[in-house]
C-alpha positions, -999 to 999 in steps of 0.1 A, spaced: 0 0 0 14 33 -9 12 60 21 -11 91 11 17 113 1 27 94 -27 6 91 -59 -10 60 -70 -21 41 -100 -57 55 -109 -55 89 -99 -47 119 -118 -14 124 -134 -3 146 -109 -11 114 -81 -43 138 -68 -81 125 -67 -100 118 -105 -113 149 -123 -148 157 -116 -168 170 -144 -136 173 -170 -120 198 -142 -92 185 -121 -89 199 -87 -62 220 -93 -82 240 -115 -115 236 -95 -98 256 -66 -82 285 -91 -50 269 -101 -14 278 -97 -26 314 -76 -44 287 -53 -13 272 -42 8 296 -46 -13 316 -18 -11 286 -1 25 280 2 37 315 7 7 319 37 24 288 48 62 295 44 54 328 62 45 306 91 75 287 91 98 317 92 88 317 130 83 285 141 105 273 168 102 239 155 104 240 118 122 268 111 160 251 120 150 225 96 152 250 65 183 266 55 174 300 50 190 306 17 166 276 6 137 289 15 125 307 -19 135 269 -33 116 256 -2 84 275 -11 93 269 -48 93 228 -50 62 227 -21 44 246 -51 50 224 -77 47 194 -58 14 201 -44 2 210 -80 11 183 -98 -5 159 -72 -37 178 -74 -35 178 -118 -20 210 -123 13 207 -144 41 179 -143 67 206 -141 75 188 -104 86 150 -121 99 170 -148 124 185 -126 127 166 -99 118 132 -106 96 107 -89 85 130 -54 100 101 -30 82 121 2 93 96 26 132 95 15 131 130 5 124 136 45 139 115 62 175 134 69 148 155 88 136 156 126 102 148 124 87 137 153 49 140 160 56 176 173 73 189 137 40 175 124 11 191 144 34 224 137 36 221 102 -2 207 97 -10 237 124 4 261 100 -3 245 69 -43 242 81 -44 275 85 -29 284 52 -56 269 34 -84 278 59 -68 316 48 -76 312 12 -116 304 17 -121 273 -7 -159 256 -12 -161 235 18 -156 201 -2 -121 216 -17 -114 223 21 -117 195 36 -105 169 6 -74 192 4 -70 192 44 -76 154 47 -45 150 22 -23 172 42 -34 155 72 -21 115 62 9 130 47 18 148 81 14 115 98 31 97 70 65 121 75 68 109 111 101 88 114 110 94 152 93 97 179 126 113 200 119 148 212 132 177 191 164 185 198 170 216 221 136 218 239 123 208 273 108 177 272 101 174 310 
């Protein structure tokens, strides 16, 4: 069984859910302004965070905000410019030189929740989008050690 971050055989090109209607998602919820909206409302949160922002190197970040882009609209049926550049998205290898422990996730689902929640989608686009994000937060997790440099206790 692949984990919900990675695409599977039957969906979309871009690994997101089948076209309704001869739309895909990614242009049901208004494209590459979407999640480009999105990711910058997002990266603006990680800026901050205690937790996630040692785990980008700040002259990255514009890349950072730049692959999370593409990424998220290829899976969703926008363009393959993603694969294209990048090859296959590999989440789970891709992360794994990372901490992420189940507090990295709730921060990054925290601010990537509220991200979308900012940009006002039809309810259904909402929560289809925020279910995704959900499983893939929970499918990053590979310790369960506490992040280094905070008080555990």
């Amino acid at each position: 069984m692949s984990s919900p971050a990675e695409p599977t055989p039957g969906m979309n090109v871009g690994g997101g859910p089948p076209q309704e209607q001869g739309q895909s998602f990614f242009e049901a919820v208004g494209g590459h302004a979407t999640f480009r909206a999105i990711v910058a409302h997002f990266y603006q949160g990680v800026r901050t965070d205690p937790i996630l922002a040692p785990m980008y190197p700040a002259h990255d970040m514009d890349g950072a905000e730049e692959r999370l882009t593409l990424f998220l609209e290829q899976y969703w049926g926008g363009p393959t410019t993603y694969s294209e550049s990048r090859g296959h998205p590999r989440l789970r290898m891709r992360h794994q030189g990372f901490h992420v422990n189940p507090e990295a996730r709730d921060h990054w689902y925290g601010l990537m929740r509220e991200a979308v929640l900012a940009q006002k989608l039809a309810p259904l686009h909402e929560a289809t989008l925020l279910d995704y994000l959900e499983r893939a937060a929970h499918s990053l997790i590979n310790t369960f050690e506490p992040t280094p440099g905070t008080d555990q206790t």
